[in-house]
C-alpha positions as CSV (number, residue, x, y, z in Angstrom):
1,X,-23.0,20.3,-0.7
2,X,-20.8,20.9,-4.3
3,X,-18.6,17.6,-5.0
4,X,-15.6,20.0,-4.5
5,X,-12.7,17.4,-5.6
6,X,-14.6,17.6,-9.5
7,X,-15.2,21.2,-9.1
8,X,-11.5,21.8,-8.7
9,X,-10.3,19.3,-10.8
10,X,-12.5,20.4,-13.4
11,X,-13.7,16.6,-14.2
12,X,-17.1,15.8,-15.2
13,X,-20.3,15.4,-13.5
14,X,-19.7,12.0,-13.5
15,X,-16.4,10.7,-13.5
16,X,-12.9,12.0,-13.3
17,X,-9.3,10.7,-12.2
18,X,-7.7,12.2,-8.7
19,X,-4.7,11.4,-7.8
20,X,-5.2,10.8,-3.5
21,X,-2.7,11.9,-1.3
22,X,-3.9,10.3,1.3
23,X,-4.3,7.0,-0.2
24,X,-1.1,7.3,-2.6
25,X,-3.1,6.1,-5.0
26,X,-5.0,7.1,-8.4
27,X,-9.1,5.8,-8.7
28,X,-12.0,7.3,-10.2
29,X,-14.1,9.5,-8.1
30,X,-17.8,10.2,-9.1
31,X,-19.4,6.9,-10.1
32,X,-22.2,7.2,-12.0
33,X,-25.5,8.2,-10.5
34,X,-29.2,7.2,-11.3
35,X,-31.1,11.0,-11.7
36,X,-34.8,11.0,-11.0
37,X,-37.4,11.7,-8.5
38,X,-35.1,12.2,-5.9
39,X,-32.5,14.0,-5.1
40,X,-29.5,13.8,-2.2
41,X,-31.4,16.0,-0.1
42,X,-33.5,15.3,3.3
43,X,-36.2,17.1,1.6
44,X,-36.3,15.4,-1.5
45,X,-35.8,11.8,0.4
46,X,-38.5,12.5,2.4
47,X,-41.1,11.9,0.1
48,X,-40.1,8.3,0.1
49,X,-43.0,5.4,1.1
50,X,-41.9,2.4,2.4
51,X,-42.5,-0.6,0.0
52,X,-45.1,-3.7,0.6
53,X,-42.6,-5.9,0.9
54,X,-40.6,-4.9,4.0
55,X,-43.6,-4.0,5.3
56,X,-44.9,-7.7,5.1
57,X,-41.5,-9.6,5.4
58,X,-41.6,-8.8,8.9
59,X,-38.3,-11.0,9.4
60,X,-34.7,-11.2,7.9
61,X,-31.6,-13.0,9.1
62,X,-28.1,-11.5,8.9
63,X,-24.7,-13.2,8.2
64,X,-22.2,-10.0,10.0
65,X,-19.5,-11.7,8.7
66,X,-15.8,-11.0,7.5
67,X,-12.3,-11.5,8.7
68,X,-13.0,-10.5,11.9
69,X,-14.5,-13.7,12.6
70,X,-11.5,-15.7,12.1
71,X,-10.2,-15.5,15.2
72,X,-13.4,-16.4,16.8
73,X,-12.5,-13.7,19.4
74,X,-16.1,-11.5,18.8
75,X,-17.3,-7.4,18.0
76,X,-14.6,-4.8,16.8
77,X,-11.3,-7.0,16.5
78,X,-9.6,-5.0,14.0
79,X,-10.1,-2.4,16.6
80,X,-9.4,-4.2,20.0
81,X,-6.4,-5.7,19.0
82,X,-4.7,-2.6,19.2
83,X,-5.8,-1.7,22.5
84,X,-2.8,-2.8,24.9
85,X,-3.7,-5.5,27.6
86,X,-7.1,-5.5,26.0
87,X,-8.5,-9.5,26.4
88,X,-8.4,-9.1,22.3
89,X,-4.6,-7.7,22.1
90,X,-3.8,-10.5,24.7
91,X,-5.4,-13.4,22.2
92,X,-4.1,-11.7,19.4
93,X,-0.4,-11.9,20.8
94,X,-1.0,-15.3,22.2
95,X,-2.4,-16.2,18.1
96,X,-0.6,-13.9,15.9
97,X,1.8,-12.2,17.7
98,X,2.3,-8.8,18.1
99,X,0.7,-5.6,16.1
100,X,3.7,-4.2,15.0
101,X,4.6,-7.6,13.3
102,X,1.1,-8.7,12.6
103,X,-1.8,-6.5,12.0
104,X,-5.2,-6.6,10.9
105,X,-4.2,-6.8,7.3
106,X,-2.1,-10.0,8.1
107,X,-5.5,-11.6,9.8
108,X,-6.9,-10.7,6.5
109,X,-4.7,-12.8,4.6
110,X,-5.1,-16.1,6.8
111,X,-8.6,-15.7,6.5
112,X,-10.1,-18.7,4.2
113,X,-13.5,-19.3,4.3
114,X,-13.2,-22.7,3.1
115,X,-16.2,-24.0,4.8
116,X,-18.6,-21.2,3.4
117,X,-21.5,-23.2,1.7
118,X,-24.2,-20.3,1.1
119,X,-26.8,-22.1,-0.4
120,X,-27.0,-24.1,2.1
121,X,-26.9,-21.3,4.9
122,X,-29.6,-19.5,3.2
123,X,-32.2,-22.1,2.9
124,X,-31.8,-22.8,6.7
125,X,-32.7,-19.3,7.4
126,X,-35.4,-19.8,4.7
127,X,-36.9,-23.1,7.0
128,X,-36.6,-21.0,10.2
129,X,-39.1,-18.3,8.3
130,X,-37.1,-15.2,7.1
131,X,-38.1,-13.2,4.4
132,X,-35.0,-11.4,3.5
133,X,-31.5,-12.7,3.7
134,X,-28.6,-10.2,4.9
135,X,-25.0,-10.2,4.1
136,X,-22.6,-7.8,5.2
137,X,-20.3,-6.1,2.5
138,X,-17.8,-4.4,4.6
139,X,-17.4,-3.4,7.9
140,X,-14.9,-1.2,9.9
141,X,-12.0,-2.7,9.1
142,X,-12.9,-1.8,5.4
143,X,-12.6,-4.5,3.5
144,X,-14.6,-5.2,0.9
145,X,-16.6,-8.6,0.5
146,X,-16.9,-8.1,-3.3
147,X,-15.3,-7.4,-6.3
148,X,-14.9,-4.0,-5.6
149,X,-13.7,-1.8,-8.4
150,X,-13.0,1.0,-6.0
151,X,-11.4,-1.0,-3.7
152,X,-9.1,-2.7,-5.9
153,X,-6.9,-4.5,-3.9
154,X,-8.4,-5.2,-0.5
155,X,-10.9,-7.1,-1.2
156,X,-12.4,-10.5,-0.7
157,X,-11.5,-11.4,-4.2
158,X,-7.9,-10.8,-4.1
159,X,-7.4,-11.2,-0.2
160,X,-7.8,-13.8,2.1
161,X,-10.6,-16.4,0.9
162,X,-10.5,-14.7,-2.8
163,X,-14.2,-15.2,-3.2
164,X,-17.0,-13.0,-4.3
165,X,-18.7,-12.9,-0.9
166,X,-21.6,-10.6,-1.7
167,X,-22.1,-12.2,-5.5
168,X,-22.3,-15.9,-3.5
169,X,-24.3,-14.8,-1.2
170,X,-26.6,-13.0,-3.4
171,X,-26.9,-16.3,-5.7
172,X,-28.0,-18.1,-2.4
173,X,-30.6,-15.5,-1.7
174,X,-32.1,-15.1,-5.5
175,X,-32.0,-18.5,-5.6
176,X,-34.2,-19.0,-2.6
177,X,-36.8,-16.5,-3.4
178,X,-35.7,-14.1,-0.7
179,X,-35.0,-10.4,-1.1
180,X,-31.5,-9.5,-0.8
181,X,-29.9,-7.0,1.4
182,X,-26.4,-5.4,2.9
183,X,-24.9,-3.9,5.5
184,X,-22.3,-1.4,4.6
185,X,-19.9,-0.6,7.7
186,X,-16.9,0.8,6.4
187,X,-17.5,5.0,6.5
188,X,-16.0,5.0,9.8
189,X,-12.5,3.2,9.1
190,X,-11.1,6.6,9.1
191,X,-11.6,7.1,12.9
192,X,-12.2,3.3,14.2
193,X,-8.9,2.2,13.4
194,X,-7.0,4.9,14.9
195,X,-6.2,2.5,17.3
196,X,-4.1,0.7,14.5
197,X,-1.6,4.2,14.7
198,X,-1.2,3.4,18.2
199,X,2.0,1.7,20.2
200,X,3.0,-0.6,23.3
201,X,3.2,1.7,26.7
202,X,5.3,-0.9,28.5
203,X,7.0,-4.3,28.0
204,X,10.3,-5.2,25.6
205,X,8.2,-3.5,22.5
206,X,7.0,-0.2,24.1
207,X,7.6,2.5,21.9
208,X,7.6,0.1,18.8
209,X,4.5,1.0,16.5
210,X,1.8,-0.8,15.4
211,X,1.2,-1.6,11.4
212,X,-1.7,1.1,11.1
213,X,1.0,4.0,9.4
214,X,2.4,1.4,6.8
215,X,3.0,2.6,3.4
216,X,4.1,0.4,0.3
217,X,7.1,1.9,0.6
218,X,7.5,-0.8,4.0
219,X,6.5,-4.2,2.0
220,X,9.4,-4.9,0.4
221,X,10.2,-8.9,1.0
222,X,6.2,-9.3,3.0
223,X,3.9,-11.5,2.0
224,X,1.8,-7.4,0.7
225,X,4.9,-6.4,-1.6
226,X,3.4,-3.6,-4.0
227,X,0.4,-2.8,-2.0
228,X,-0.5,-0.2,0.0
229,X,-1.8,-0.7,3.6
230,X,-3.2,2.8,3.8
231,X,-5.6,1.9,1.2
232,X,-6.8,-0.1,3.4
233,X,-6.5,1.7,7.2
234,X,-7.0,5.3,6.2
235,X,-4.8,6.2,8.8
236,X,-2.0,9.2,7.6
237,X,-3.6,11.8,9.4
238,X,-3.7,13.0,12.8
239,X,-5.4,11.3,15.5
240,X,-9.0,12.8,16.6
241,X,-9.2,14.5,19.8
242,X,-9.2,11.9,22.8
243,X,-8.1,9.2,20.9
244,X,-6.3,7.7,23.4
245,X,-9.6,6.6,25.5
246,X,-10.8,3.6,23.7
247,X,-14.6,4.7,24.7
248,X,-14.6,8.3,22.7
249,X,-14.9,6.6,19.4
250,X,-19.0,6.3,20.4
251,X,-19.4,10.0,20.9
252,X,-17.8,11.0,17.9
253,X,-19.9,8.6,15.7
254,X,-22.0,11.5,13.8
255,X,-18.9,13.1,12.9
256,X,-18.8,15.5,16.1
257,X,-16.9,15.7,18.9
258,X,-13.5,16.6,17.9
259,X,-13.1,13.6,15.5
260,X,-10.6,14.2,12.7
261,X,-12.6,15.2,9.7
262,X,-11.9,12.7,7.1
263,X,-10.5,13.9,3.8
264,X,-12.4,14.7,0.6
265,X,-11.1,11.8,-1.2
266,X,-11.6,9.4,1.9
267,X,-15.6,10.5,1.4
268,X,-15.4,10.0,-2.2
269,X,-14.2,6.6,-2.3
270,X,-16.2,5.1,0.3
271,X,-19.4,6.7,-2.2
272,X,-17.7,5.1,-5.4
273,X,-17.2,2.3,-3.4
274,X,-21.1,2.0,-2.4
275,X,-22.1,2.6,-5.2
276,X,-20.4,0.1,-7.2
277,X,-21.7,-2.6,-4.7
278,X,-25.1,-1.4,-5.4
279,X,-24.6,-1.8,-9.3
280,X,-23.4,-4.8,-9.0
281,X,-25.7,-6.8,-6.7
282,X,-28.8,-4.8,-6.9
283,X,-29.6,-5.1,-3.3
284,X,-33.3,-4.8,-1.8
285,X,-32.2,-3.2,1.2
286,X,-29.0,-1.3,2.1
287,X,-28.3,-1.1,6.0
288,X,-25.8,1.6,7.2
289,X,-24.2,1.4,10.6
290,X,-24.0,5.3,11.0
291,X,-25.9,8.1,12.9
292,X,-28.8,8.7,9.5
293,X,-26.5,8.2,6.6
294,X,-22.9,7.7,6.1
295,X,-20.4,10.7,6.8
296,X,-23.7,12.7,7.1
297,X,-23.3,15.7,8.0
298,X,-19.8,16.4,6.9
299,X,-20.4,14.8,3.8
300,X,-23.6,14.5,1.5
301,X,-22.4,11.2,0.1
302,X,-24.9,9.3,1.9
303,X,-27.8,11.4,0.6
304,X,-26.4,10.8,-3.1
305,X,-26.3,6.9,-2.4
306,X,-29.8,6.9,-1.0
307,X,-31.4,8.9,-3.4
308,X,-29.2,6.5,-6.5
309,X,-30.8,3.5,-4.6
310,X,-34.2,4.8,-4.8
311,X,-33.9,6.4,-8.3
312,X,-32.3,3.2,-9.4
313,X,-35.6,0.8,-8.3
314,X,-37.7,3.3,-9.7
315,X,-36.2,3.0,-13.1
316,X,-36.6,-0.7,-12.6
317,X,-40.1,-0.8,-10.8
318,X,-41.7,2.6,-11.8
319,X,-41.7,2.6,-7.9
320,X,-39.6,2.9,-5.3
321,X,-38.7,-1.2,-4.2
322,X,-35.7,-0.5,-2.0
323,X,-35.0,0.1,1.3
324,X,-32.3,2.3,3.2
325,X,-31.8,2.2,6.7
326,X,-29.9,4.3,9.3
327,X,-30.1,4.9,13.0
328,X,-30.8,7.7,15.5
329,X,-32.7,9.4,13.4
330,X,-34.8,12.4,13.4
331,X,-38.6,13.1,12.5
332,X,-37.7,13.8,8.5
333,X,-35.1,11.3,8.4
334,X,-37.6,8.9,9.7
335,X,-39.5,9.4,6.1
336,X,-36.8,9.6,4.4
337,X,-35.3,5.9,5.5
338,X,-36.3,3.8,7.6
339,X,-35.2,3.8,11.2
340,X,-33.0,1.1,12.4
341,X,-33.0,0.5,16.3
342,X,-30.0,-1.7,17.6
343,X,-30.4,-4.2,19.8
344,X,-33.4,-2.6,21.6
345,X,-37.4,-1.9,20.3
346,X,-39.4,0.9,20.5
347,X,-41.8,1.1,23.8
348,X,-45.1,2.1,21.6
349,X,-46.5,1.4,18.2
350,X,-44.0,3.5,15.3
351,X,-46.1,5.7,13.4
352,X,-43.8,5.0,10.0
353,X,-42.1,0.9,9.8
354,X,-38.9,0.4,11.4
355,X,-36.7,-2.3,11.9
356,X,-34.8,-3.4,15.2
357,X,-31.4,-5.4,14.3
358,X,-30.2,-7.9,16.9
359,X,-28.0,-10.9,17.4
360,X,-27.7,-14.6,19.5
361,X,-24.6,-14.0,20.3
362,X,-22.1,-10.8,19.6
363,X,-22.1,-9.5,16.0
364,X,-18.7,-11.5,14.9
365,X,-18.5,-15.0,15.8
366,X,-16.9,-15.0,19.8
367,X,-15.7,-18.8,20.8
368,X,-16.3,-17.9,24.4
369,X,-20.1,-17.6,23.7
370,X,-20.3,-20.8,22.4
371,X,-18.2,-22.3,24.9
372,X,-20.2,-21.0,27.8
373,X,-23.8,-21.4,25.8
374,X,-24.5,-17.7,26.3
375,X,-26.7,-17.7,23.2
376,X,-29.8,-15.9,22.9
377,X,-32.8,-18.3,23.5
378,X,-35.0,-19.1,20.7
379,X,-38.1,-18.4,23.2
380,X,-36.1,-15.0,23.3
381,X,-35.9,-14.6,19.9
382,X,-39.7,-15.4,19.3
383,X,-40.1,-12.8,22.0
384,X,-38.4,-10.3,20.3
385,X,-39.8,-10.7,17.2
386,X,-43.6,-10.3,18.2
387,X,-42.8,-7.6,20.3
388,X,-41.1,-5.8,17.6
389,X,-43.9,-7.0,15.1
390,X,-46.9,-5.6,17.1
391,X,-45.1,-1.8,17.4
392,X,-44.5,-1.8,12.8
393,X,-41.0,-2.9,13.2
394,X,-38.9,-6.1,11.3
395,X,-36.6,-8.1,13.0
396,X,-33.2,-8.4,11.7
397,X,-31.4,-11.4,13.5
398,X,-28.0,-12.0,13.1
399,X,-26.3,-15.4,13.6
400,X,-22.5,-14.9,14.3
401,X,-20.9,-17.0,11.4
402,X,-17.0,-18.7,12.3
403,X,-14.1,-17.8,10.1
404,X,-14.3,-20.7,8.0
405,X,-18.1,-19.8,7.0
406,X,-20.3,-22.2,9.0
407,X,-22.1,-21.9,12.0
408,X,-22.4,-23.8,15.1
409,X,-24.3,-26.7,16.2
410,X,-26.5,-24.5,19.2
411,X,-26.7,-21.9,16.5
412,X,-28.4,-24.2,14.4
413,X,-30.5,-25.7,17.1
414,X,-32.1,-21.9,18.0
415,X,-32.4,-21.5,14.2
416,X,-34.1,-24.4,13.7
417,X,-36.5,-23.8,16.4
418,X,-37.2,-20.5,15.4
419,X,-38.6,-21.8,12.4
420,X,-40.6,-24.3,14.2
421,X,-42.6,-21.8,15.9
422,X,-42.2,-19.8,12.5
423,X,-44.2,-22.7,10.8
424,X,-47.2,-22.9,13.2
425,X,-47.7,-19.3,13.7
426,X,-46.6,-17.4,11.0
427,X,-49.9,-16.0,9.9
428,X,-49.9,-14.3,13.2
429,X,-46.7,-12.5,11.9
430,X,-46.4,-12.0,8.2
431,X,-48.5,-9.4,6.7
432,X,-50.1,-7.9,9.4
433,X,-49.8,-4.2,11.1
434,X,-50.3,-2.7,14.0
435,X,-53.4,-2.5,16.0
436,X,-54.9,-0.1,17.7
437,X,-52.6,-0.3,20.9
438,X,-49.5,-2.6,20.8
439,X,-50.2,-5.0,23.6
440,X,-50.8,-5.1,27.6
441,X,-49.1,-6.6,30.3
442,X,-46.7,-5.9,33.2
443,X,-43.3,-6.7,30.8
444,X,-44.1,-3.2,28.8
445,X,-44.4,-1.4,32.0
446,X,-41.2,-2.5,33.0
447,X,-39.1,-2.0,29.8
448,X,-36.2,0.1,29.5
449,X,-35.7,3.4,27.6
450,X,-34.3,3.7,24.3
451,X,-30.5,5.0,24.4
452,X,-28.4,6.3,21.6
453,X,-28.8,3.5,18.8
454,X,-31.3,1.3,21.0
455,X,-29.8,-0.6,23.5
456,X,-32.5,-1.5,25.8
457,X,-33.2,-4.8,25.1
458,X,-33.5,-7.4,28.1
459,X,-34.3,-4.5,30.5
460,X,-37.6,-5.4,31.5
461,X,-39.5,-8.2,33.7
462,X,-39.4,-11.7,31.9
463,X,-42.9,-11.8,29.8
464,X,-46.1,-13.8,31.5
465,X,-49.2,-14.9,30.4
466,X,-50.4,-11.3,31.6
467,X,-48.3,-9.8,28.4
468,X,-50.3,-9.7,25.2
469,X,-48.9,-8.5,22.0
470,X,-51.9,-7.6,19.2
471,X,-51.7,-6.9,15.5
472,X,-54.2,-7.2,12.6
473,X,-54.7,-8.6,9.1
474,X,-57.9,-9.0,6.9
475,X,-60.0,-7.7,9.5
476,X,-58.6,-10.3,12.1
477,X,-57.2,-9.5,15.0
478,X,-54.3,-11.4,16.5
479,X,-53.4,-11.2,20.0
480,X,-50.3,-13.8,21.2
481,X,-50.2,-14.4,24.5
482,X,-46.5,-14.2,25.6
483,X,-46.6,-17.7,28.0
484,X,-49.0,-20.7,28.7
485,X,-51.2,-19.9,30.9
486,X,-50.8,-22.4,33.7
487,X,-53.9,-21.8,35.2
488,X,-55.7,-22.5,31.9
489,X,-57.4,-18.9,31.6
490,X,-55.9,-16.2,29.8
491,X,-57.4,-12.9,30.6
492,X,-57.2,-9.9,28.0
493,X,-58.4,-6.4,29.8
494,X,-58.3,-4.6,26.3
495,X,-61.2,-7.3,24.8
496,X,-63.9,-6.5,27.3
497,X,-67.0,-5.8,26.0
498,X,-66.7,-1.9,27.2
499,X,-63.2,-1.4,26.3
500,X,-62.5,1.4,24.0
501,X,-60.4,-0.5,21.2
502,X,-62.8,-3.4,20.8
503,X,-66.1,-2.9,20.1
504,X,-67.4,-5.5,18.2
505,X,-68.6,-8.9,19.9
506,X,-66.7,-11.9,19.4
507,X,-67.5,-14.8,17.2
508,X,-64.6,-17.4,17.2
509,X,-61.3,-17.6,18.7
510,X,-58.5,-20.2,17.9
511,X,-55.4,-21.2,18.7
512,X,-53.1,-20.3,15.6
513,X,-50.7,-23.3,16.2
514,X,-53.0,-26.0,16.1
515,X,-56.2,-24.4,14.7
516,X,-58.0,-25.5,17.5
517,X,-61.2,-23.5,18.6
518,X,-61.0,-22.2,22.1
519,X,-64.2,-21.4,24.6
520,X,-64.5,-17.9,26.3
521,X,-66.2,-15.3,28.1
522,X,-66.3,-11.8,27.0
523,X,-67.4,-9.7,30.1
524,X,-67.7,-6.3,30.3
525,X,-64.0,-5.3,31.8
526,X,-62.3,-8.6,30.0
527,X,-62.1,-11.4,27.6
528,X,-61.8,-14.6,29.2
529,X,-59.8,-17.2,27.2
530,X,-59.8,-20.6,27.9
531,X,-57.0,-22.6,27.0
532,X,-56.4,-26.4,26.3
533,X,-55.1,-29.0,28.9
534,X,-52.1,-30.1,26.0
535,X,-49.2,-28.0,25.2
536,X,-48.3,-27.4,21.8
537,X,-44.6,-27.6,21.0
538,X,-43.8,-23.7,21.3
539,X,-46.4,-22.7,23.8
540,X,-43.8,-20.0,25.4
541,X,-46.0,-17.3,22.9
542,X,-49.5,-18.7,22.1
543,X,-51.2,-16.6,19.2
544,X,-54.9,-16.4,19.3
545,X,-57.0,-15.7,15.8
546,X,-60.2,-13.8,16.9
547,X,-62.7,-13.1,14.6
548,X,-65.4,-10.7,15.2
């Protein structure tokens, strides 16, 4: 696809000004681009090899965290807000008032963050073993955590907490010796917040709209004198089709669907944008919350931000060090990035790596959760996370973050034993790649499909001491057994001595937690584990080291 704003304009390859008419606004279009290997096509991106490093991390934790948080009212605020008798418009007017009078960009501007303490964030998720560190740099709501030179005016630094919240948390991360990623939410403002054009049905302000069609023009005496709100909703142009059902914005997510086709200079900017984050911060890994790549396929501006990623590392590494990742994606895309699988896991062993993204709790922080202890387990976590391991995935965990920037006490608790397990069984995790077959068990055989994104986590049977998960390293095979036994024998159908993915005879086996050497039996149909009277302190996923 031509770049068809710099075609007509007649700017350069690189850079030009364009005055928007959307946006009301004059900014650069065209950032500069790395040229290399690749280039923004499928073909060309498919040549891609994921690095060592992902491949071996194996875990990362995730801080999906912005002004959407601050009212501690959970997932898609900026959205829900506008929805009328929606329990987020209802806390909103009970906290803020109504959306005519207070919108999103006035929760921006009470939004603080003046208990933030990355450093010390980061090295928690360091103790509880992750390997990469996640910060998200915008999300729906589009603004920008950074100092964003495309975004010049909403963003973190001049709104709200007016902090560098990429550039603190990317100190945090270096500083800890973990690779440094983002998540980069923001391509579908244009359609999410259409809710923001929206008004009251019923009630003394029915009729009245919402803020999501302000202009500058309508600042005069507000707290936003001089800037423009559209800059920052995207929202003067007509509504897509269906708009009104709160539950079409998920079938028009790949751009299809009788969504409102976003303007060329909506596209543009969110690539300038991107790209100027990626300058800056030099992430590791760039997530993308879309269906493959960002405005793909109405726009190729995800395919130029890929391939400026990858030339970028290559320039730096003389190899390709960087990871994109994208979801719902099909067999070339899958080589081109690397497929991200939400809140779900695959049901058999990936041929390429991929990585499933989850959370405790919902992705922004929700009070109710913590009030009611609805937390994800950290057994459940551990769960996940082997599961995941043994089919060449990465776990992405996400720990809801308040307004203010810290997390709460169960949070920590669940972190903190997460890394506890992390400590005594990590070499069961880190490093290692898939086996011959994933696992065995009755939990697999009971596991839900895969649908749209993911989605199909929790859908099977709680997992027993039947449920083995495998993977290998240095010619050792690991197989964690997902409960203690209670009967003190763990039996593995896929070790017997006549089974067709084991063929060697065993030597040792020993408890990976404690080092401990355990007695068996290898018969014919089965191996025969026998395991010790004492507990260790995480025995709900026991991995065994057996050496051949």
């Amino acid at each position: 696809m031509k770049r068809r704003n710099a075609l007509k304009l007649g700017m350069s390859a690189l850079a030009g000004l364009y005055l928007s008419p959307l946006l009301g606004h004059s900014y650069i279009l065209n950032a500069p681009a790395f040229k290399g290997v690749f280039e923004p096509t499928w073909d060309s991106l498919s040549k891609y090899q994921v690095p060592d490093w992902f491949r071996d991390a194996k875990f990362g934790m995730w801080a999906h965290w912005g002004p959407q948080c601050e009212p501690e009212a959970g997932d898609w605020y900026a959205r829900g807000m506008y929805e009328e008798d929606s329990w987020q418009y209802k806390i909103h007017l009970k906290k803020y008032g109504h959306p005519s009078k207070f919108g999103f960009k006035d929760v921006i501007n009470v939004w603080k963050a003046d208990n933030w303490n990355p450093e010390e964030l980061v090295n928690l998720y360091k103790d509880s073993g992750a390997k990469y560190f996640m910060a998200m740099a915008n999300h729906h709501d589009n603004l920008d955590l950074y100092d964003s030179k495309y975004q010049p005016n909403w963003n973190s630094t001049q709104m709200g907490p007016k902090k560098d919240i990429i550039a603190g948390w990317e100190k945090a991360a270096r500083k800890a010796g973990l690779h440094f990623a983002v998540s980069v939410h923001a391509a579908h403002t244009w359609s999410w917040l259409e809710t923001s054009q929206r008004s009251d049905k019923k009630g003394a302000l029915a009729g009245v709209s919402y803020d999501g069609k302000l202009t500058k023009e309508d600042g005069k005496g507000t707290w936003w004198e001089g800037l423009d709100p559209q800059e920052l909703y995207a929202q003067n142009h007509p509504l897509s089709e269906n708009s009104l059902d709160n539950g079409t914005i998920h079938s028009q997510w790949n751009w299809g669907n009788g969504v409102a086709k976003p303007s060329e200079a909506y596209m543009e900017k969110f690539h300038d944008r991107t790209i100027d984050l990626i300058d800056k911060y030099n992430p590791d890994l760039v997530y993308f919350d879309d269906t493959a790549l960002p405005l793909w396929p109405v726009s190729d501006a995800g395919l130029r931000i890929a391939a400026h990623l990858y030339n970028k590392s290559i320039e730096k590494n003389k190899t390709v060090q960087t990871v994109v990742t994208g979801k719902i994606l099909d067999e070339q895309q899958r080589k081109a990035i690397v497929w991200d699988i939400e809140k779900g896991h695959s049901n058999s062993i990936e041929p390429l790596p991929c990585q499933t993204d989850t959370c405790i709790g919902e992705w922004h922080y929700n009070r109710d959760v913590y009030n009611n202890k609805r937390y994800k387990t950290a057994k459940t976590v551990i769960h996940t996370l082997i599961d995941v391991v043994s089919k060449n995935g990465n776990l992405m965990l996400n720990i809801p973050v308040r307004g203010d920037g810290s997390i709460d006490e169960l949070e920590r608790e669940i972190v903190t034993e997460v890394g506890v397990w992390m400590k005594l069984n990590s070499k069961s995790i880190y490093g290692t790649r898939p086996w011959k077959i994933f696992g065995e068990g009755p939990q697999q055989e009971s596991a839900g499909a895969l649908t749209a994104q993911g989605f199909n986590e929790g859908k099977g049977k709680p997992y027993t001491s039947e449920d083995i998960r495998f993977v290998q390293k240095d010619k050792i095979l690991y197989a964690t057994v997902m409960a203690w036994p209670e009967s003190g024998t763990v039996i593995i159908k896929s070790l017997g001595k006549e089974s067709p993915y084991h063929t060697t005879k065993i030597k040792e086996i020993k408890l990976v937690s404690t080092g401990q050497k355990l007695t068996f039996k290898q018969h014919s149909g089965a191996l025969e584990v026998y395991f010790p009277n004492q507990k260790p302190a995480t025995s709900y996923a026991n991995a065994l080291e057996i050496i051949s």
